[in-house]
Biopython code that builds the backbone (N, CA, C, O; Angstrom):
import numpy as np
from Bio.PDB.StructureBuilder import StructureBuilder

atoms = [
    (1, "UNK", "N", (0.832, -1.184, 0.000)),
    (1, "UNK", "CA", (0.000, 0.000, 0.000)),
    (1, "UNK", "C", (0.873, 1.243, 0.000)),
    (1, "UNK", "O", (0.727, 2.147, -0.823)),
    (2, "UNK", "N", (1.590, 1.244, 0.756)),
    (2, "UNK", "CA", (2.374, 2.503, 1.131)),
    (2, "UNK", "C", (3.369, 2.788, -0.630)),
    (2, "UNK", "O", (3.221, 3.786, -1.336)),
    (3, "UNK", "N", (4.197, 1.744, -0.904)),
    (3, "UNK", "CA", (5.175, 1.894, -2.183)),
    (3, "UNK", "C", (3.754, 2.449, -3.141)),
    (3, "UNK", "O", (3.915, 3.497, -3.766)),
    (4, "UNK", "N", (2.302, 1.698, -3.248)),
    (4, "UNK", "CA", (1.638, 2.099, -4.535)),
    (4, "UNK", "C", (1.391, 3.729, -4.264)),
    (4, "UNK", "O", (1.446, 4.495, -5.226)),
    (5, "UNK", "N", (1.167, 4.140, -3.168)),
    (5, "UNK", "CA", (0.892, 5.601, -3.036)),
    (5, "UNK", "C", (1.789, 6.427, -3.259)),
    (5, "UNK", "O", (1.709, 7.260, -4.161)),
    (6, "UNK", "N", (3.124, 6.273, -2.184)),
    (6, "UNK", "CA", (4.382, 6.376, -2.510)),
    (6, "UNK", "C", (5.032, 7.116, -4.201)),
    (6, "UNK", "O", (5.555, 8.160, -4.590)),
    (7, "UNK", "N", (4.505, 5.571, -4.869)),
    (7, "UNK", "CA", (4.919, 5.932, -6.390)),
    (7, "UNK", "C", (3.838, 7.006, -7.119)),
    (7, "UNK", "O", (4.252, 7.729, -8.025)),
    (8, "UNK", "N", (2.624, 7.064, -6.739)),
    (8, "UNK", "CA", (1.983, 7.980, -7.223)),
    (8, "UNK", "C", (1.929, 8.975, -6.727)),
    (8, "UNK", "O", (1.067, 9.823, -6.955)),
    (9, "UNK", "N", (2.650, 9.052, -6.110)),
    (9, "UNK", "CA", (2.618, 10.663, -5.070)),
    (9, "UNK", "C", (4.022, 11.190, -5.782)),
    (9, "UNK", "O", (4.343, 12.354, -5.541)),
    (10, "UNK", "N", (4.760, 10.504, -6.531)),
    (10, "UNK", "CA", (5.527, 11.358, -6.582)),
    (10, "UNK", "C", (6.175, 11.608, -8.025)),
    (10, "UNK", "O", (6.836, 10.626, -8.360)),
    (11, "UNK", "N", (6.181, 12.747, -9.083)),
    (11, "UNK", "CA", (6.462, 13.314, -9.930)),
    (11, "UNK", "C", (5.306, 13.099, -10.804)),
    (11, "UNK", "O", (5.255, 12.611, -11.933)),
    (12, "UNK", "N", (4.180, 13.672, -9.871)),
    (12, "UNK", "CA", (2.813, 13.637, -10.360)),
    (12, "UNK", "C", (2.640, 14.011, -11.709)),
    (12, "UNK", "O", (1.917, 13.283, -12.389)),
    (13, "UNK", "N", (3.314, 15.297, -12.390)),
    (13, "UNK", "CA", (3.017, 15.426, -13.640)),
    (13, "UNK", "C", (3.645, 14.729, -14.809)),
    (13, "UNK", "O", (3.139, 14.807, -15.929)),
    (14, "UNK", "N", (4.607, 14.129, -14.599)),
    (14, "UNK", "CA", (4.286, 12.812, -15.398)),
    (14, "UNK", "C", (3.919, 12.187, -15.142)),
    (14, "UNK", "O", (3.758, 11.534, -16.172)),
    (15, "UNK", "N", (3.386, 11.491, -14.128)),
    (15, "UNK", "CA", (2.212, 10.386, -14.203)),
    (15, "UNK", "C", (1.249, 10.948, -14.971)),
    (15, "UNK", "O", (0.891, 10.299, -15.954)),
    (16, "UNK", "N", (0.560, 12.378, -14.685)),
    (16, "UNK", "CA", (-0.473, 12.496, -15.411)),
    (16, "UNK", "C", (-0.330, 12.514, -17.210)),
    (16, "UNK", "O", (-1.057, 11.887, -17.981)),
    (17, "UNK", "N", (0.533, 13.195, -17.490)),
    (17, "UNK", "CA", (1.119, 12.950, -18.703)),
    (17, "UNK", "C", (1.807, 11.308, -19.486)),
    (17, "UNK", "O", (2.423, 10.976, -20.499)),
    (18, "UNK", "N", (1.391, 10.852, -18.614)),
    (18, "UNK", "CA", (1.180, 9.225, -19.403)),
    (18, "UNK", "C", (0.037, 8.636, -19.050)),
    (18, "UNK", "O", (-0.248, 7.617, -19.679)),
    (19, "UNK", "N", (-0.759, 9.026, -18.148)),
    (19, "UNK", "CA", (-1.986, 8.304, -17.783)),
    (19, "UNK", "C", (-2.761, 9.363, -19.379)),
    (19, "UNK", "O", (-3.775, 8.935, -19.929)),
    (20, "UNK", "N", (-2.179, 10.469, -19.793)),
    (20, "UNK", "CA", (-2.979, 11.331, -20.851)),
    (20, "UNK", "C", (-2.292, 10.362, -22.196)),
    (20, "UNK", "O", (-3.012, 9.948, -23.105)),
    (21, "UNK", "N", (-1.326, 10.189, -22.157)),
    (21, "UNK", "CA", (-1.361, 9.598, -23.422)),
    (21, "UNK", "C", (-1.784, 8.449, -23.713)),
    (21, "UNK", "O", (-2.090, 7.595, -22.882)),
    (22, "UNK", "N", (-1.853, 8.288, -25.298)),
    (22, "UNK", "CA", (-2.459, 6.949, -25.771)),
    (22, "UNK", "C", (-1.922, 5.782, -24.940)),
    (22, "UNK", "O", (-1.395, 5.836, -23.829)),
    (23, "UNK", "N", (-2.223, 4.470, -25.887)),
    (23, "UNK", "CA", (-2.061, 3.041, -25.576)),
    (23, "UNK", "C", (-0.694, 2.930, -25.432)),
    (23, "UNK", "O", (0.127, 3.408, -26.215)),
    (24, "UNK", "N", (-0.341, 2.039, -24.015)),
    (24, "UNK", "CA", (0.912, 1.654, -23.938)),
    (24, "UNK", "C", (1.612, 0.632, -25.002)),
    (24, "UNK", "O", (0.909, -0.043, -25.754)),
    (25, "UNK", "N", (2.649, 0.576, -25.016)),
    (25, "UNK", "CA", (3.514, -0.109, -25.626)),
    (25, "UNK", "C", (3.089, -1.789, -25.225)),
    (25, "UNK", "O", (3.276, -2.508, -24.243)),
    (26, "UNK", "N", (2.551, -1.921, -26.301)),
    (26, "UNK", "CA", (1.950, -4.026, -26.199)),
    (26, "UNK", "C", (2.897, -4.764, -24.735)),
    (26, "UNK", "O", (2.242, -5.307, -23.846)),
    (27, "UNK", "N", (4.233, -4.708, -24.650)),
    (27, "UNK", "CA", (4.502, -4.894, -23.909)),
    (27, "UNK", "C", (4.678, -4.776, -22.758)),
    (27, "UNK", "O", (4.930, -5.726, -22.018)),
    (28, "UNK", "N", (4.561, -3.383, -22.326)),
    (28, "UNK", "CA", (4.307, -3.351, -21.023)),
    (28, "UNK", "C", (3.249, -3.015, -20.470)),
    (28, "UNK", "O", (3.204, -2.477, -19.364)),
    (29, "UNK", "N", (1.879, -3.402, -21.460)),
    (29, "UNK", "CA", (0.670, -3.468, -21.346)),
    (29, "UNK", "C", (0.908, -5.210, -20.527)),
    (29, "UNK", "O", (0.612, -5.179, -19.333)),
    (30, "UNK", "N", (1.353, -6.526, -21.009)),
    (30, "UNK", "CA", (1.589, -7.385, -20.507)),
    (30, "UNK", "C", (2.120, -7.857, -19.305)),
    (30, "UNK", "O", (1.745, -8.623, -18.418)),
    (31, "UNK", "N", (3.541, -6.871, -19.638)),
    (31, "UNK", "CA", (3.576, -6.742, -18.027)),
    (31, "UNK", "C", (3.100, -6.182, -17.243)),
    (31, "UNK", "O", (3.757, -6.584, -16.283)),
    (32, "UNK", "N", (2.451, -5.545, -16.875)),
    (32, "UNK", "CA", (1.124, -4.841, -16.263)),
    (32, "UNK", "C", (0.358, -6.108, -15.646)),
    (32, "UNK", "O", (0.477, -6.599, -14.523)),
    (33, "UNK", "N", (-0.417, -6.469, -16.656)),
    (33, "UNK", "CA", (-1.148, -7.480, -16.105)),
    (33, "UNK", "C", (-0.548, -8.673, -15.684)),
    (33, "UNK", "O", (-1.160, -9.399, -14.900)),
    (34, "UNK", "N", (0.804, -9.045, -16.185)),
    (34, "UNK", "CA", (1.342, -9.915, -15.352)),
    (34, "UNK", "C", (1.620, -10.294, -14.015)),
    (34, "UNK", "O", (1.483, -11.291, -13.306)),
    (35, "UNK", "N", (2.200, -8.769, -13.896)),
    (35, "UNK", "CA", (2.333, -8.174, -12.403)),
    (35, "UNK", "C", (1.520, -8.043, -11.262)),
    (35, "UNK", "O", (1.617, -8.188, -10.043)),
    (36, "UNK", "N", (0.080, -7.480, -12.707)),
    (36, "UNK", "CA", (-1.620, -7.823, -11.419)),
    (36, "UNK", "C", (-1.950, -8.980, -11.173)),
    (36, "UNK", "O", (-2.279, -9.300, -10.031)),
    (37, "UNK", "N", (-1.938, -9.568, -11.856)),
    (37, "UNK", "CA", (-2.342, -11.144, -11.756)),
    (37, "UNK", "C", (-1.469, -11.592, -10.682)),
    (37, "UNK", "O", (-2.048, -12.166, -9.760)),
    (38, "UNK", "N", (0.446, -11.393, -10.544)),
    (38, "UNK", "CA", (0.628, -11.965, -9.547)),
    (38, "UNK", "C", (0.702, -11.376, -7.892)),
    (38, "UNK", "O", (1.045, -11.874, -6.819)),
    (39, "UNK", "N", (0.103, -9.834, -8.403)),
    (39, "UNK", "CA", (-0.130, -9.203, -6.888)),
    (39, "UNK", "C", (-1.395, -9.745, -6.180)),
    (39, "UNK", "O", (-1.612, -10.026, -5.001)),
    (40, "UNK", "N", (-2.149, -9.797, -7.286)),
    (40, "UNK", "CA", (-3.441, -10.394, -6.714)),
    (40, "UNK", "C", (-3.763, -11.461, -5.903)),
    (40, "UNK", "O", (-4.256, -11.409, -4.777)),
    (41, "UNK", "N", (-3.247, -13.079, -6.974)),
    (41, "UNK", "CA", (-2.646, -14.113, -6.515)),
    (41, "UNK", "C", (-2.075, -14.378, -5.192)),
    (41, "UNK", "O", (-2.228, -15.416, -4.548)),
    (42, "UNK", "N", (-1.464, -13.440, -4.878)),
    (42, "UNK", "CA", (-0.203, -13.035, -3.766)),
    (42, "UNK", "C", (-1.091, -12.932, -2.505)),
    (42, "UNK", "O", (-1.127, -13.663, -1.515)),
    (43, "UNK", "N", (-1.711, -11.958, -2.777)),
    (43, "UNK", "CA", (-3.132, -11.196, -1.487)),
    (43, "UNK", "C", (-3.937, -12.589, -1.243)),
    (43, "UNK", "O", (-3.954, -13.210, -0.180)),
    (44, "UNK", "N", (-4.868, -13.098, -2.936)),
    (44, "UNK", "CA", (-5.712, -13.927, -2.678)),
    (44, "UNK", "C", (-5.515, -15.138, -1.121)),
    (44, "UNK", "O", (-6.309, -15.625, -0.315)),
    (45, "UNK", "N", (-4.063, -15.209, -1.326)),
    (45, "UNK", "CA", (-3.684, -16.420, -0.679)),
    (45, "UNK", "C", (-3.379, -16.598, 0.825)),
    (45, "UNK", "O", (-3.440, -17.485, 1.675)),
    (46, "UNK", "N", (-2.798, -14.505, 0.652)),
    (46, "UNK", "CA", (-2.832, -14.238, 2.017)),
    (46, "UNK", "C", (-4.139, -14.152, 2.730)),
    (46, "UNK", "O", (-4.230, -14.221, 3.956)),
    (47, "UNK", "N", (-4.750, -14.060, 2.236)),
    (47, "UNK", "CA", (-6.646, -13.578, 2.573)),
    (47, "UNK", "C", (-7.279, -14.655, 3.157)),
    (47, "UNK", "O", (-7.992, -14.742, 4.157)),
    (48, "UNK", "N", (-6.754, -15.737, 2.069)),
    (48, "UNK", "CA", (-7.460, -17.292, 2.484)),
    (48, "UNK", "C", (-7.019, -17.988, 3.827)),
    (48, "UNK", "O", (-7.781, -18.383, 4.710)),
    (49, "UNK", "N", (-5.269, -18.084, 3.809)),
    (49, "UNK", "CA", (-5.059, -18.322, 5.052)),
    (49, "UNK", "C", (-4.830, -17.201, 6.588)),
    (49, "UNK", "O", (-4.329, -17.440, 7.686)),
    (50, "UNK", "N", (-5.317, -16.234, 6.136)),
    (50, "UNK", "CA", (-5.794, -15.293, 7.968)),
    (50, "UNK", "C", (-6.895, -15.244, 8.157)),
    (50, "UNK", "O", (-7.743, -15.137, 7.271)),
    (51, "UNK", "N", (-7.114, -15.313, 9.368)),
    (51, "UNK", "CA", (-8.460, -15.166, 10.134)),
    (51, "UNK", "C", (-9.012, -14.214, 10.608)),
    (51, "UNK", "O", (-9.993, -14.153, 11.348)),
    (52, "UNK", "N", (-8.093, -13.093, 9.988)),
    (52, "UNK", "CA", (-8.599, -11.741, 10.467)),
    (52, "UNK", "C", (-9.322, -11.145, 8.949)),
    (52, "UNK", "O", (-9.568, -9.940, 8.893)),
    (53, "UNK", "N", (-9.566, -11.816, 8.035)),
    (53, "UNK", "CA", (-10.335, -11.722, 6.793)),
    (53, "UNK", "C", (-11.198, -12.252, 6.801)),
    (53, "UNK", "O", (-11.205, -13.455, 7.065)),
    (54, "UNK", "N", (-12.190, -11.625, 6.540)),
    (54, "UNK", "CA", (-14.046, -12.153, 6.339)),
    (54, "UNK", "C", (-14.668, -12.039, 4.721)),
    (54, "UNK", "O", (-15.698, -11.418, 4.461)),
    (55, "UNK", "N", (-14.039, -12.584, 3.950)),
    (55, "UNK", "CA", (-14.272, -12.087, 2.769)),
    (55, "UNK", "C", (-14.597, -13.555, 2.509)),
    (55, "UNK", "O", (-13.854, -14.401, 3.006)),
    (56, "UNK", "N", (-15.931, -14.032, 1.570)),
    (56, "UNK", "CA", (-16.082, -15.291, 0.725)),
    (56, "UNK", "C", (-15.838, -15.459, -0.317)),
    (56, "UNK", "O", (-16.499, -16.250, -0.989)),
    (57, "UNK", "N", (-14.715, -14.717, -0.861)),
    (57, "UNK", "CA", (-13.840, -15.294, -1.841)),
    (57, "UNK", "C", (-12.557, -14.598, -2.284)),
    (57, "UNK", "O", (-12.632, -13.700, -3.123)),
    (58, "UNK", "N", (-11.493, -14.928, -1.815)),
    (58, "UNK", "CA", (-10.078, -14.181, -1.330)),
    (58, "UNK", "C", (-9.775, -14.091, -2.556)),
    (58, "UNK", "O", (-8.936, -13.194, -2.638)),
    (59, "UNK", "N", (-10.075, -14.690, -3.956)),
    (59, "UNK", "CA", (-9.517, -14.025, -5.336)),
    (59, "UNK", "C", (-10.500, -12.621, -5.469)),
    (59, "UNK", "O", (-9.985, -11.510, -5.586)),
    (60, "UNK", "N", (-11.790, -12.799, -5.440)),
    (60, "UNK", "CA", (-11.947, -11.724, -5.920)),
    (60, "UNK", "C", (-11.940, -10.485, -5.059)),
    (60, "UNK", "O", (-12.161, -9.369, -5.529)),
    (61, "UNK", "N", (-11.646, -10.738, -3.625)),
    (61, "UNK", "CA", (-11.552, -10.032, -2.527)),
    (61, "UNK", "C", (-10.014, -9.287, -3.145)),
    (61, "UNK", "O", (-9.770, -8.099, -3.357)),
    (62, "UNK", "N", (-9.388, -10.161, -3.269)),
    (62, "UNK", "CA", (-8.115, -9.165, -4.039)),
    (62, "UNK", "C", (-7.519, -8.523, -4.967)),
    (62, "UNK", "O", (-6.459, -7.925, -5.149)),
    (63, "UNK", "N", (-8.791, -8.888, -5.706)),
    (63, "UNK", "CA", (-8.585, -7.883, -7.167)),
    (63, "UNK", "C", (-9.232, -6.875, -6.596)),
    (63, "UNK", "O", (-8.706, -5.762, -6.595)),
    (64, "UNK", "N", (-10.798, -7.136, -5.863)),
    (64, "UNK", "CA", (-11.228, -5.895, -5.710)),
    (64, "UNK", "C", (-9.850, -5.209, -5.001)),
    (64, "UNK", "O", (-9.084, -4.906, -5.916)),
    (65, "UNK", "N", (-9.303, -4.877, -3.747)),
    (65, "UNK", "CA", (-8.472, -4.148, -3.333)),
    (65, "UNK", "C", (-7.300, -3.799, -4.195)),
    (65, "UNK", "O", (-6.942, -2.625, -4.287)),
    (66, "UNK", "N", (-6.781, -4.613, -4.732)),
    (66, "UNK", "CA", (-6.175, -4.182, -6.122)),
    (66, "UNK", "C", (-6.528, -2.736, -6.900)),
    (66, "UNK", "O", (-5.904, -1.675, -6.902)),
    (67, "UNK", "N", (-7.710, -3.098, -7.523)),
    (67, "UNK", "CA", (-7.807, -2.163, -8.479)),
    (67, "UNK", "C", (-8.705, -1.178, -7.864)),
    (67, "UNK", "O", (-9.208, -0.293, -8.556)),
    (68, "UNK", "N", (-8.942, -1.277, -6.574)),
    (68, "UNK", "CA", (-9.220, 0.254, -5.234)),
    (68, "UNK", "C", (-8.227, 0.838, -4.953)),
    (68, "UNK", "O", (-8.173, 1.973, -4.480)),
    (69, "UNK", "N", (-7.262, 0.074, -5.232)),
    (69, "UNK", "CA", (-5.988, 0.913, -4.675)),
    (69, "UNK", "C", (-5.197, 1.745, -5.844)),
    (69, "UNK", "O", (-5.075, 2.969, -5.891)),
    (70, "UNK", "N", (-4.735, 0.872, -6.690)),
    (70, "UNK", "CA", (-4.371, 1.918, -7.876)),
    (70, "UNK", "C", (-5.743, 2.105, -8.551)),
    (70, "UNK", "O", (-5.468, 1.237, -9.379)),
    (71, "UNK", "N", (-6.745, 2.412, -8.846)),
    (71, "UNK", "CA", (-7.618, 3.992, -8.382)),
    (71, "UNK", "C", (-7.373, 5.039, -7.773)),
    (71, "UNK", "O", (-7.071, 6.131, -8.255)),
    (72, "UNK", "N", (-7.520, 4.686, -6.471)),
    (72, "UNK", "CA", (-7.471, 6.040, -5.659)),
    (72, "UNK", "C", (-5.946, 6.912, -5.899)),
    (72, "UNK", "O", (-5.819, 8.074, -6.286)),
    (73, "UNK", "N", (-4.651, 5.725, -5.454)),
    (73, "UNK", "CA", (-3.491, 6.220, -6.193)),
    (73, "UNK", "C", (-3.361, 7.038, -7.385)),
    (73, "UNK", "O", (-2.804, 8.129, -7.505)),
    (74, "UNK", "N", (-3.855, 6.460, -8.087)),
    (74, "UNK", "CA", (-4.267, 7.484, -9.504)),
    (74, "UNK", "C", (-4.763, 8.289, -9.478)),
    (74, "UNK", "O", (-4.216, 9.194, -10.108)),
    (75, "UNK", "N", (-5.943, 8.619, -8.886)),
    (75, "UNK", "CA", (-6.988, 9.540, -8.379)),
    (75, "UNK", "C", (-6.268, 10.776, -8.263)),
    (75, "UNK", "O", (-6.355, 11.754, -9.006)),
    (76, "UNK", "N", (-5.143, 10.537, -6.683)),
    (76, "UNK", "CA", (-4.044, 11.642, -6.298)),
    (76, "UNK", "C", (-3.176, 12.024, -6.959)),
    (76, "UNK", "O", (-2.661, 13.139, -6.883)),
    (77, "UNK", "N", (-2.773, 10.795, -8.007)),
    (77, "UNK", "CA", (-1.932, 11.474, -9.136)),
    (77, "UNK", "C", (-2.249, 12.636, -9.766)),
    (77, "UNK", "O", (-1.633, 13.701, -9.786)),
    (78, "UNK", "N", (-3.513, 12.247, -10.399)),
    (78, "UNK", "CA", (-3.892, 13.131, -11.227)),
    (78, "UNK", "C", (-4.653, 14.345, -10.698)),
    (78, "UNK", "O", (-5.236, 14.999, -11.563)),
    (79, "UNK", "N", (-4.750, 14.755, -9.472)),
    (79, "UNK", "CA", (-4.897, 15.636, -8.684)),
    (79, "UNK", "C", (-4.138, 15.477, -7.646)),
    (79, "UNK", "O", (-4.646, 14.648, -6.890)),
    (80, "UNK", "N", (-3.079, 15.922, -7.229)),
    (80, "UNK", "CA", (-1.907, 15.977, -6.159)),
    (80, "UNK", "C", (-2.835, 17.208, -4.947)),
    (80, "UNK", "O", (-2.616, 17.027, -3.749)),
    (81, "UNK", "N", (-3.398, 17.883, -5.182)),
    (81, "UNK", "CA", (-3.979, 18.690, -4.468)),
    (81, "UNK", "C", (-5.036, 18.245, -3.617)),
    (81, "UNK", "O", (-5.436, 19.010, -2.740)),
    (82, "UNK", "N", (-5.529, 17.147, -3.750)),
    (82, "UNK", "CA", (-6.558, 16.294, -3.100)),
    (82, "UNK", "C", (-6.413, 15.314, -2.420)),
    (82, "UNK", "O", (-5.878, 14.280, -2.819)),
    (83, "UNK", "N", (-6.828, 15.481, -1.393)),
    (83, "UNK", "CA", (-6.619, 14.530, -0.177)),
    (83, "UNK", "C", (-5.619, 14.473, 0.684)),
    (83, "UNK", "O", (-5.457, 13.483, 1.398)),
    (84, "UNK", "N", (-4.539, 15.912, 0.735)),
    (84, "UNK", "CA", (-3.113, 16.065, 1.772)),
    (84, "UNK", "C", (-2.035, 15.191, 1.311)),
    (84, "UNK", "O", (-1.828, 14.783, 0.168)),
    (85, "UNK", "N", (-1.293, 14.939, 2.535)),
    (85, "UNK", "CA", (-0.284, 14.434, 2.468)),
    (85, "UNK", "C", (-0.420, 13.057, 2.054)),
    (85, "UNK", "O", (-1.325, 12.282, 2.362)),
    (86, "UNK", "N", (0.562, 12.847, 1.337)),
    (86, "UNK", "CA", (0.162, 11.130, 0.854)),
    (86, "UNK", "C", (0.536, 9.807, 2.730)),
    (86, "UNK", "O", (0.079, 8.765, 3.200)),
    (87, "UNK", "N", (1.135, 10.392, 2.928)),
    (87, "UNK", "CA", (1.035, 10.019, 4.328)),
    (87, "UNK", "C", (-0.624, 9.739, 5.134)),
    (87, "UNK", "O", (-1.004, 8.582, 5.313)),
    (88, "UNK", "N", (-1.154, 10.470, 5.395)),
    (88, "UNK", "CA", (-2.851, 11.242, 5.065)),
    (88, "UNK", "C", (-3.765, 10.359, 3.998)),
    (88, "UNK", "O", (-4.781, 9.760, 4.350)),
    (89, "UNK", "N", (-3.295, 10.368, 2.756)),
    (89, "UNK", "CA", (-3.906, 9.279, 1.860)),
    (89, "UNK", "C", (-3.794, 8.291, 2.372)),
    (89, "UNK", "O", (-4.794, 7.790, 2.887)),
    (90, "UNK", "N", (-2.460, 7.585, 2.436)),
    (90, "UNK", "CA", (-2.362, 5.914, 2.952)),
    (90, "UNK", "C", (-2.962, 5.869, 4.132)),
    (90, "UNK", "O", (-3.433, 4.742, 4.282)),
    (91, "UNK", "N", (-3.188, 6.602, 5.106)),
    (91, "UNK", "CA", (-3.688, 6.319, 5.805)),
    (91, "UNK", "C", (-5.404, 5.724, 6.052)),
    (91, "UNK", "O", (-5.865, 4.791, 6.709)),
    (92, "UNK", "N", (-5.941, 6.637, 5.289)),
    (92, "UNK", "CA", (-7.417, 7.044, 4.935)),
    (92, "UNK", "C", (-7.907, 5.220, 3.868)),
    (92, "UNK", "O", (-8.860, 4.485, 4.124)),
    (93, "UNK", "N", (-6.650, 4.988, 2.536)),
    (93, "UNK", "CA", (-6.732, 3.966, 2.065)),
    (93, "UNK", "C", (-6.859, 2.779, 2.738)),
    (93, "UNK", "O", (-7.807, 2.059, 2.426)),
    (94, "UNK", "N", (-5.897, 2.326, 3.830)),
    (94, "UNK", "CA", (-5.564, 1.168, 4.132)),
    (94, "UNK", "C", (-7.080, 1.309, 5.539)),
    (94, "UNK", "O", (-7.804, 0.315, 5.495)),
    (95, "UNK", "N", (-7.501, 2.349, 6.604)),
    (95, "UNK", "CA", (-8.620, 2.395, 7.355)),
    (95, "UNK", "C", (-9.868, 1.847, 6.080)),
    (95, "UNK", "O", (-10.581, 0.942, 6.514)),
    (96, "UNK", "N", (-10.156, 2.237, 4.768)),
    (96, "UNK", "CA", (-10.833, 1.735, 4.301)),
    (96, "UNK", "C", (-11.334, 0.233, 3.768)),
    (96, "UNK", "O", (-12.386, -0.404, 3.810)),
    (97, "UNK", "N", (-9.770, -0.007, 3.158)),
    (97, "UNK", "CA", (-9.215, -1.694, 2.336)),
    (97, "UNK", "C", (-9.297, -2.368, 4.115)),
    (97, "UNK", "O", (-9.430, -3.589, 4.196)),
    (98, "UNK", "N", (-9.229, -1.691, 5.226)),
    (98, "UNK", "CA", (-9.525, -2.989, 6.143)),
    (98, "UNK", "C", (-10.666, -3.203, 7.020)),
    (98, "UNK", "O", (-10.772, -3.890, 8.036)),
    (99, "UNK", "N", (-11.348, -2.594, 6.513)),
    (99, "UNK", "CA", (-13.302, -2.327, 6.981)),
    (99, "UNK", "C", (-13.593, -2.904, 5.895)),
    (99, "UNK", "O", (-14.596, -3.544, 6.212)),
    (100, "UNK", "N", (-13.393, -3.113, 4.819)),
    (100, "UNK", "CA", (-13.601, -4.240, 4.110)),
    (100, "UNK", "C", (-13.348, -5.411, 3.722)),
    (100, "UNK", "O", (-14.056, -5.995, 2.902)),
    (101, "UNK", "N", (-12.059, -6.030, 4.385)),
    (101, "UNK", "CA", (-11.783, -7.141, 4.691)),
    (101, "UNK", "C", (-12.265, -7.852, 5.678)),
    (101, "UNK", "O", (-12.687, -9.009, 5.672)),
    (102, "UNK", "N", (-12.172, -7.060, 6.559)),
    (102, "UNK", "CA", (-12.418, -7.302, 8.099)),
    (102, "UNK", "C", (-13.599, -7.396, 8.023)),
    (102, "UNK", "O", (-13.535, -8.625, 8.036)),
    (103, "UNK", "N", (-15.329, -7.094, 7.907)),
    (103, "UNK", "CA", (-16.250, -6.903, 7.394)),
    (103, "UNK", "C", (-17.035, -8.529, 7.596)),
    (103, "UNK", "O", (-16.450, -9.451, 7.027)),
    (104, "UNK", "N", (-18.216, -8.849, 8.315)),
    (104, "UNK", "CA", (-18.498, -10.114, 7.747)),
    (104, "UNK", "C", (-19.327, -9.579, 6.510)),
    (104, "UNK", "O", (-19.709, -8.544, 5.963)),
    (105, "UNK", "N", (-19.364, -11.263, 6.409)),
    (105, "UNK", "CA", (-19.786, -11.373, 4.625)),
    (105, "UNK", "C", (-21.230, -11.420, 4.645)),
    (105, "UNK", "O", (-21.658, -12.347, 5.332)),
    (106, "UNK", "N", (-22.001, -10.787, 4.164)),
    (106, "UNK", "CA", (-22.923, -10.207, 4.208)),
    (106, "UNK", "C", (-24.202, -11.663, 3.798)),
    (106, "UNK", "O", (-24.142, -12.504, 2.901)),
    (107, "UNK", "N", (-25.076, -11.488, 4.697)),
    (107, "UNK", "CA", (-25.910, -12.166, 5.063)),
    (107, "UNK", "C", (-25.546, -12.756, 6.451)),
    (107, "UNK", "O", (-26.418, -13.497, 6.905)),
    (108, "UNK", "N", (-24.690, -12.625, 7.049)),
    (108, "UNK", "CA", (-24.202, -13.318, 8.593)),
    (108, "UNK", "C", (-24.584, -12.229, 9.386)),
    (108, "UNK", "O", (-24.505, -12.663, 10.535)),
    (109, "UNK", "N", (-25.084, -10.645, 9.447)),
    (109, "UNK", "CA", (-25.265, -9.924, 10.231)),
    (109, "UNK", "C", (-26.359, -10.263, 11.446)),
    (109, "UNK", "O", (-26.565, -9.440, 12.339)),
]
sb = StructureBuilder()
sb.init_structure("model")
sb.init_model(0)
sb.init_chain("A")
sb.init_seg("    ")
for serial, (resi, resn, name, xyz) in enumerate(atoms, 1):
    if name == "N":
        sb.init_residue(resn, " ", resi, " ")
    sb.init_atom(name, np.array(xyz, "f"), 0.0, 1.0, " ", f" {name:<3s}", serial, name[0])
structure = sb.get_structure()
């Protein structure tokens, strides 16, 4: 959490200036998703074996947080003026990504 904010917090206007330009280069369009697939993977597994996760299904429990997180990261990129210190962001991110882990799974209320 902290490195994804981290990296978007910092030399915001090029981030925004490639999040503005066209289609990436085929290849590191691949690696991209290579990389998600194995961050995801990574979480899914951590998710499945802790007990401090209430989620009924740790793959898609980790894409969702995945692609909540670089969102919002992006979000601040592309407005650096919103939401304070990225310190302040991660903070606000990770209180959110763990009210939703933590969370029972809905119909157990």
């Amino acid at each position: 959490m902290r490195a994804v904010v981290a990296l978007n917090a910092e030399r915001t206007r090029l981030h925004r200036r490639l999040f503005a330009e066209g289609p990436l280069d085929p290849e590191l369009t691949r690696m991209g998703v290579a990389a998600r697939e194995e961050a995801c993977a990574r979480v899914a597994r951590y998710l499945a074996a802790s007990p401090e996760a209430a989620v009924a299904d740790p793959a898609l429990a980790a894409r969702l947080v995945f692609d909540a997180l670089m969102a919002l990261a992006h979000g601040f990129a592309l407005d650096p003026a919103a939401g304070g210190a990225p310190a302040a962001r991660e903070a606000e991110i990770v209180r959110m990504l763990a009210a939703y882990l933590s969370r029972a799974p809905a119909g157990s209320r």
